[in-house]
Every structure is written in structure tokens, then in C-alpha cells.
C-alpha positions as CSV (number, residue, x, y, z in Angstrom):
1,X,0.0,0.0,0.0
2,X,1.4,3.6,-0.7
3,X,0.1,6.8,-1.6
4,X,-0.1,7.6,-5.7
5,X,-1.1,10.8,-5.7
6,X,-0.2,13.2,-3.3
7,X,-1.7,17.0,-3.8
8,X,0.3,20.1,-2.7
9,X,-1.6,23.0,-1.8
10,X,1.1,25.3,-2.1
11,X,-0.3,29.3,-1.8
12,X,0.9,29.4,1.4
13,X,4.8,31.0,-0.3
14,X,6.9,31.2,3.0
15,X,6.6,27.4,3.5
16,X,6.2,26.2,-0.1
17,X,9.8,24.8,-0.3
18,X,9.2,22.9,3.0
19,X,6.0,21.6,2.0
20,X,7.3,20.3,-1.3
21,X,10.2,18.9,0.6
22,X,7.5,16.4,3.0
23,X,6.0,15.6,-0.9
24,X,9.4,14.1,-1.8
25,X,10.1,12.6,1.9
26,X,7.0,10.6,1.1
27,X,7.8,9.7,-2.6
28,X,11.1,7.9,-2.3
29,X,9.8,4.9,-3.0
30,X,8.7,5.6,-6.6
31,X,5.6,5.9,-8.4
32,X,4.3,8.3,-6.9
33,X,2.5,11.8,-9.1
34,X,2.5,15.1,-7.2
35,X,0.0,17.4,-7.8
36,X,0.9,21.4,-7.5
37,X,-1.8,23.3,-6.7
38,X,-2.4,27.2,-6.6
39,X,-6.1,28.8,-5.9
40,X,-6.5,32.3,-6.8
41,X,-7.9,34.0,-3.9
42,X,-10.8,36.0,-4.7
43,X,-10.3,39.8,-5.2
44,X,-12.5,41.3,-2.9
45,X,-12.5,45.6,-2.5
46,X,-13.6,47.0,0.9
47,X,-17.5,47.7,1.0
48,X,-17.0,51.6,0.9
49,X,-15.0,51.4,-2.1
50,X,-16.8,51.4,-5.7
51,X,-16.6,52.6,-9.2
52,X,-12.7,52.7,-10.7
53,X,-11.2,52.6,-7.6
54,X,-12.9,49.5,-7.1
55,X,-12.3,47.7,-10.5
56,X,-8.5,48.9,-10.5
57,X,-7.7,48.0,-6.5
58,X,-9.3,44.0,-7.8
59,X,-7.4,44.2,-10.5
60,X,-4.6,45.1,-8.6
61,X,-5.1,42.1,-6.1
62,X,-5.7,39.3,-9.0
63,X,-2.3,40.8,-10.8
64,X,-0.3,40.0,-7.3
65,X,-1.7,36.9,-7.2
66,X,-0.8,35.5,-10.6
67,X,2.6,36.8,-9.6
68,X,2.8,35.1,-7.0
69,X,1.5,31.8,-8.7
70,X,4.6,32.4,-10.9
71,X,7.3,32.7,-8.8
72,X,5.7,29.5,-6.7
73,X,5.6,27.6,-10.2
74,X,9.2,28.0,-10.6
75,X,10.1,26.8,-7.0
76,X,7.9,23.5,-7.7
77,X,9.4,23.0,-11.2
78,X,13.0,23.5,-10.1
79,X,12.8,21.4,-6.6
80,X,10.4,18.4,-8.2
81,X,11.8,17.9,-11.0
82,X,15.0,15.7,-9.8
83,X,13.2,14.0,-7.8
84,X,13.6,10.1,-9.3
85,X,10.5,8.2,-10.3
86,X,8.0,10.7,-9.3
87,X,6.0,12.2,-12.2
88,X,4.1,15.6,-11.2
89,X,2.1,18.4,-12.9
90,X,1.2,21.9,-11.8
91,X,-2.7,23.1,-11.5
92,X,-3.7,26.9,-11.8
93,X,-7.7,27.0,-9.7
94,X,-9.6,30.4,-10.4
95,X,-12.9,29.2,-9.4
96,X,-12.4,30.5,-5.8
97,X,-13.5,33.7,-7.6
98,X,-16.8,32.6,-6.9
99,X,-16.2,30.9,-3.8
100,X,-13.2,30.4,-2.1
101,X,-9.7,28.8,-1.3
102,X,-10.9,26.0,0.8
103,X,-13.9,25.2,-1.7
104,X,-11.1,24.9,-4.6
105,X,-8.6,22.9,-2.6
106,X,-11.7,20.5,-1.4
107,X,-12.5,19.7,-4.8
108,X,-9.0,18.6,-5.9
109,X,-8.5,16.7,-2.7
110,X,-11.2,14.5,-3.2
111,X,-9.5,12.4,-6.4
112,X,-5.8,12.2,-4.2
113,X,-4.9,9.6,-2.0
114,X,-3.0,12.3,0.6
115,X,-3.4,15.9,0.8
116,X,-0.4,18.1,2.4
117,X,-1.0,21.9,3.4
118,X,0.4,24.2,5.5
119,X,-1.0,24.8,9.2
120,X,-2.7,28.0,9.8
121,X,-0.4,31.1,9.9
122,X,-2.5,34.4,10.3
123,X,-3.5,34.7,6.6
124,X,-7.3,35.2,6.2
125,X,-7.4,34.0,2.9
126,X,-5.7,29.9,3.7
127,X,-6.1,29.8,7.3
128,X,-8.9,27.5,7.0
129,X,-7.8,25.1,4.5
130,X,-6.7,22.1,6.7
131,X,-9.8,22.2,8.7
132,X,-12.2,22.3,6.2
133,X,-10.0,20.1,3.7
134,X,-9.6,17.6,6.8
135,X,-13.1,17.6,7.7
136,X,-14.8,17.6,4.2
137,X,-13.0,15.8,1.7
138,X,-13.2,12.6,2.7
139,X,-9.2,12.0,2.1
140,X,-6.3,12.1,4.5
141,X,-5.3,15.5,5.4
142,X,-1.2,15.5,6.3
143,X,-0.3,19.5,8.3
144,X,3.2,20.8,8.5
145,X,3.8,23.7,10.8
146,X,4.7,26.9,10.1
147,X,8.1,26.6,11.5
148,X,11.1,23.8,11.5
149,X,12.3,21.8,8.9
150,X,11.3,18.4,8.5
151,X,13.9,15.6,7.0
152,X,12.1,12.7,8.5
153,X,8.3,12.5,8.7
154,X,6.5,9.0,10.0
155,X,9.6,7.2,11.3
156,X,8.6,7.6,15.1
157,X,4.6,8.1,15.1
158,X,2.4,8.8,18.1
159,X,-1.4,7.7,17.3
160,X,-3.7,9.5,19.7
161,X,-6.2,6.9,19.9
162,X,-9.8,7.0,21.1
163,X,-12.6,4.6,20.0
164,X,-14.3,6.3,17.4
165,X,-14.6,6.1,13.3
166,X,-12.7,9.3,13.2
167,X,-9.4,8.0,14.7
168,X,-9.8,4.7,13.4
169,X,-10.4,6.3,9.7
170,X,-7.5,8.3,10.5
171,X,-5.2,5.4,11.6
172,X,-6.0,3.1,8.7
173,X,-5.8,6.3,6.3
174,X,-2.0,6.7,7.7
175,X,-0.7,2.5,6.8
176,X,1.9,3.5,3.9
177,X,3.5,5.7,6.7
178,X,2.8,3.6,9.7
179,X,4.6,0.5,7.7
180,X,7.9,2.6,7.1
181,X,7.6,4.0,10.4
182,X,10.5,2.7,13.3
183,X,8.4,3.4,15.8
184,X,5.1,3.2,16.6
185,X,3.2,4.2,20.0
186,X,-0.7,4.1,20.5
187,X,-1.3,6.7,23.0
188,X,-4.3,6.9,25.3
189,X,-5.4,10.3,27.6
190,X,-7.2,9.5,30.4
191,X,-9.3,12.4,30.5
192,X,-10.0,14.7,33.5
193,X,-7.3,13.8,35.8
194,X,-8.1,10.1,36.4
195,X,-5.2,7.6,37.6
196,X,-6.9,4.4,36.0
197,X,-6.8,4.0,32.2
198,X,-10.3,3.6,30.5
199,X,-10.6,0.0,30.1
200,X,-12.4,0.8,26.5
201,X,-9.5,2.8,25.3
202,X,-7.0,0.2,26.9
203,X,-8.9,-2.9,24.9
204,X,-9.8,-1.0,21.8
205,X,-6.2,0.0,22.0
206,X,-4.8,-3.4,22.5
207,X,-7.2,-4.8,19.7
208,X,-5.8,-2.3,17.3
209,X,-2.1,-2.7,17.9
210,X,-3.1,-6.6,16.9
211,X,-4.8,-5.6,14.1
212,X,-1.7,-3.3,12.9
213,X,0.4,-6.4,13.5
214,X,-0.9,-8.1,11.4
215,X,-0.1,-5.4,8.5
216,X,3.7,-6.1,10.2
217,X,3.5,-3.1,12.5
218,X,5.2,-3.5,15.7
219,X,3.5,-0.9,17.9
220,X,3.4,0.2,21.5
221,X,0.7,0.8,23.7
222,X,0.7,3.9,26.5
223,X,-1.9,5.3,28.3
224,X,-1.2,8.7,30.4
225,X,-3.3,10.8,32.8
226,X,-4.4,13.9,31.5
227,X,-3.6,15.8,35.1
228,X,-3.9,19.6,35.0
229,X,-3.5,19.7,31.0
230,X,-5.5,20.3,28.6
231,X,-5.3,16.6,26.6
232,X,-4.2,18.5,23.6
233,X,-1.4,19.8,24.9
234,X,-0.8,16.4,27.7
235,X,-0.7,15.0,23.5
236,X,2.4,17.7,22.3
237,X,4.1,16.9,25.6
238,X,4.1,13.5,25.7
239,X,5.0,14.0,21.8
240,X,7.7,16.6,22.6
241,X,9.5,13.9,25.4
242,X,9.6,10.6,23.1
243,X,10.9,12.9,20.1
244,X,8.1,12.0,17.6
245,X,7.9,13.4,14.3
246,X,4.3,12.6,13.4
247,X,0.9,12.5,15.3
248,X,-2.1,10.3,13.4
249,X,-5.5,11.4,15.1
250,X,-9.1,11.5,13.9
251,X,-10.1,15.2,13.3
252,X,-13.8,16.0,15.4
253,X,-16.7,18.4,14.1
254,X,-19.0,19.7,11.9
255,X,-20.8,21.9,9.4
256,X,-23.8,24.5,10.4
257,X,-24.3,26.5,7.8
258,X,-20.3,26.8,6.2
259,X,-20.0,27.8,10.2
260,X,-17.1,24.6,11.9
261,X,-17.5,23.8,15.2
262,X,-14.0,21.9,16.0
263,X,-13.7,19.3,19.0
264,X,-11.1,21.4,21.8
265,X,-8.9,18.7,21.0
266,X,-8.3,18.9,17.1
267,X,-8.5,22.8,17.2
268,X,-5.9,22.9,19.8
269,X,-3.5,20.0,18.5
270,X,-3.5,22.0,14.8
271,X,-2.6,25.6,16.8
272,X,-0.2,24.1,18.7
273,X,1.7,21.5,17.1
274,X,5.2,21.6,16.1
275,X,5.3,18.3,14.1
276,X,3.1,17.2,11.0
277,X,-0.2,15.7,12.0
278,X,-2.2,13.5,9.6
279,X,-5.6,13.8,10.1
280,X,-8.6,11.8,9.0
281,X,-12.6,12.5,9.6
């Protein structure tokens, strides 16, 4: 099993090389196509602004950002190109004209076996991408941070396990990387203090590191008291201490309305992380 088509949501420029770099960390293998992908942003004036000044301030924005397109085109070209059995091509979306980034990314994402985009990073127009990508396109959603560079991704893997369909989509959606990994650990958070592991988690836990044997996966099994952390960041801490470079989790929410509603955990793991995080729904 191994990802064949891994999509690159690259307008995020600052992180572009680093993002293209994870791409390539996960195509050594060979036969694998990458996917580039740009979305026009949507050229928007402010409310009190009409008439010419209007039509030339849009114009203005939509000429930056086929500018910006360009120079990330070239970076893509130049860094995926030597990259041994790995075929790619480059996609240009201006539909978000009419909608928006996440929409354009969303549709895209649904025909890949892996999506990779940049976590959150105070721009208004991308800074929803990985949570609406993660929670509606059905696909497996891989976030690398804003900061650090990331030579080795899925060699020591934390899963933050809980019974549900959304970790367990999330695990199963990680296999090609859980099967090259060195290390595997299936952590547990017993929530709100407690100093006895849930017996659910521990079995389900148990029952899943027998199951991922079975796909020749030698994993461990941890369970750790929340105490006065949040379990989000009990998660990055215990991360932080076994020097993990990847965290597998099922992502937790839903639509009202185009309005998300994120589980405390997921919202706060995706803030906060400082390693990639692969995350299913």
C-alpha cells in the first residue's frame, strides 16, 4: 500500500519549499504523481469602495496573485523535477473567484490519495484550509507547521487513539507511513485527571495494535493521565518527550451553515503543534 497521488496545496509562499520537501520525503519509494496546486484568492474591495477605484484596487489584487502563482511555479518546477520516479504536474484554480480557497482545494482533494498543506499562519485567505480540507474531503489531510524543517516524517509516530470512526479512519488512512515508520506508540489520555486508564480505550487500544500487526507493524501501547493539561497539549508533551515526528489522530466536528465547530482537542493540536499531523474525519 502507498500513496499515488499526493496534492500540494502550495499558496501558502513562505513554507512552499518545505512543503514540497515532506511531498518528496514521502515519494522515495517511486511511483508516486504530485500534484501542485495554486487557488487564486478572490479579489475582494472594501464595501465603501466602488466605481474605478474599485475595478483597478481587484485588478490590482488578482495581478499579485498571478505573480505570486509564478514565482511559486518556478520553485515547484526547479525542486520536483529531480526527484527520481516521481512524475508531477502543476494546476492553476480560479474558481475560488466565486467561492473560495478551501472550496477549490476541497474539490481537488477528493480524487488524491494524501493531501499536504500548511497549518494556519494568520493569513485570512488559507487559514482555514486544513480544517475544512480535513473535515470535508473525505481524504487524509497530512499539516506541516509553520516553523522547522522536516527531514524525516513517520519514522517515530504517536497515534492518539480514542474509539471512534474518526481515529480509526485516521489510523488506517496513515498504513503507507505507519509501515515505514521505526516506531510506533498508540497513545491513550485518560481524561479529567483520572489515575486508571479507561478500560475501553485500553482494549480497543490493545485490539488495534493486533490488528496493525498483522499489516507487520510493531507498535506500543501507552496510556497517560491527562492531570492539570489540557489533553491537547498532555498529546504535544508527551510528543515533545519521546521525540516523535508525526501525530495520526481522527479530526472532530461539523458543518452549520459553512460555520465549523471543531472538538477542543483537534483545534488545539493543529494551533499548537510543532510536528506534521495526519488527520482523517
Amino acid at each position: 500500500m502507498q500513496y499515488r497521488t499526493i496534492l500540494l496545496h502550495l499558496n501558502d509562499e513562505k513554507r512552499v519549499g518545505h512543503l514540497i520537501k515532506t511531498a518528496l520525503t514521502l515519494s522515495r519509494s517511486g511511483g508516486v504523481h504530485v500534484v501542485g496546486l495554486y487557488v487564486i484568492p478572490s479579489a475582494i474591495p472594501p464595501p465603501d469602495l466602488v466605481g474605478l477605484f474599485a475595478t483597478t484596487l481587484m485588478e490590482d489584487q488578482l495581478s499579485s496573485y498571478r505573480e505570486q502563482e509564478h514565482r511559486i511555479k518556478l520553485v515547484f518546477d526547479a525542486k520536483i523535477k529531480g526527484a527520481s520516479n516521481t512524475t508531477h504536474e502543476w494546476r492553476t484554480d480560479a474558481s475560488s473567484f466565486d467561492a473560495d480557497v478551501a472550496d477549490a482545494v476541497i474539490n481537488h482533494a477528493r480524487t488524491a490519495d494524501l493531501i499536504i498543506v500548511s497549518q494556519a499562519g494568520q493569513n485570512p485567505w488559507i487559514d482555514d484550509v486544513p480544517e475544512r480540507v480535513a473535515l470535508e474531503s473525505g481524504r487524509p489531510v497530512l499539516v506541516v507547521p509553520q516553523e522547522g524543517d522536516f527531514d524525516e516524517i513517520g519514522k517515530d509516530v504517536t497515534i492518539a487513539w480514542k474509539p471512534t470512526k474518526e481515529a480509526t479512519r485516521a489510523v488506517f488512512d496513515a498504513l503507507p507511513i505507519l509501515k515505514d515508520a521505526r516506531r510506533v506508540r498508540i497513545l491513550s489520555v485518560t481524561e479529567n485527571g483520572g489515575s486508571s486508564p479507561d478500560s475501553s480505550n485500553r482494549t480497543s487500544g490493545d485490539e488495534l495494535a493486533s490488528s496493525l500487526l498483522r499489516h507487520g507493524i510493531l507498535v506500543e501501547t501507552e496510556t497517560v493521565a491527562q492531570d492539570d493539561l489540557s489533553i491537547a497539549n498532555r498529546l504535544l508533551v508527551h510528543t515533545r518527550r519521546a521525540y516523535q515526528d508525526l501525530i495520526v489522530m481522527g479530526v472532530y466536528g461539523h458543518s452549520r451553515f459553512r460555520e465549523f465547530i471543531w472538538g477542543g482537542v483537534s483545534r488545539d493540536i493543529l494551533q499548537n503543534t510543532k510536528v506534521p499531523v495526519l488527520l482523517a474525519h
